[in-house]
Residue, then its C-alpha position, 0 to 999 in steps of 0.5 A: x755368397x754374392x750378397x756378402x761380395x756386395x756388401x764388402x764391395x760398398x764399404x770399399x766404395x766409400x773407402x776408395x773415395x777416402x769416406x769412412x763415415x759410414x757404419x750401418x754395415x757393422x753389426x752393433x757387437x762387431x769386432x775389429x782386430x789388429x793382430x800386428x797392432x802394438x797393442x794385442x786384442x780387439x775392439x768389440x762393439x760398434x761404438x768402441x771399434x768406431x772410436x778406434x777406427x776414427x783414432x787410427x784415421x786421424x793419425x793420417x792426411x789423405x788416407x785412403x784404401x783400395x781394393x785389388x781383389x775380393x775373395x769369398x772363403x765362405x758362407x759368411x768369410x770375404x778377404x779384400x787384397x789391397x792397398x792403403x796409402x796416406x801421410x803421417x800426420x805427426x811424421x809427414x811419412x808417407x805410407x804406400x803399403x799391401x793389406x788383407x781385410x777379413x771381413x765376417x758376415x752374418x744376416x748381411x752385417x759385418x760381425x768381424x773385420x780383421x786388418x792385416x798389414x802383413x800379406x804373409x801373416x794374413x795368408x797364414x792366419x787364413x789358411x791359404x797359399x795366395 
């Protein structure tokens, strides 16, 4: 669905500019997963996937995101083939790396976004072949 392309094609809009202050396309129960995460599971709710995502950029300088590809699945299901790169704050490590972002969408707000780090893994949990 075009619509949920454009939704999808906002968020990255602020990301790309290194904006993550903006929420209001996540539905008040999203959730957010990390399946390579240390730490298995998910954060539900907006407030606490909000919480999350503000932990994860404050571990950055100069974090950003960027999209190379849009891919509708489905009626309600876009993946986003980017990039995101910053420098550890602690480490000084700069990070240069592929991602996958599953974003699921319901009545035009994000019920669930899935972040991927590894291509492969995000392929497979996907179903698709590239």
């Amino acid at each position: 669905m075009a619509e949920n392309v454009n939704l999808v094609r906002s968020i990255y809009a602020d990301w790309e500019r290194g904006d993550f202050t903006r929420d209001d396309w996540a539905d008040p129960e999203i959730e957010l997963a990390m399946p390579e995460a240390l730490v298995a599971g998910a954060l539900k709710g907006r407030d606490s996937s909000s919480g999350g995502w503000r932990e994860w950029l404050n571990a950055w300088k100069g974090f950003r995101a960027e999209a190379h590809e849009y891919r509708t699945l489905d009626d309600e299901r876009v993946v986003v083939f980017g990039r995101m790169s910053g420098t550890g704050r602690l480490s000084g490590t700069s990070a240069d790396t592929d991602v996958v972002n599953l974003f699921e969408i319901r009545d035009g707000r994000v019920v669930r976004l899935v972040l991927y780090a590894n291509r492969g893994r995000a392929l497979a949990d996907l179903g698709l072949t590239e």
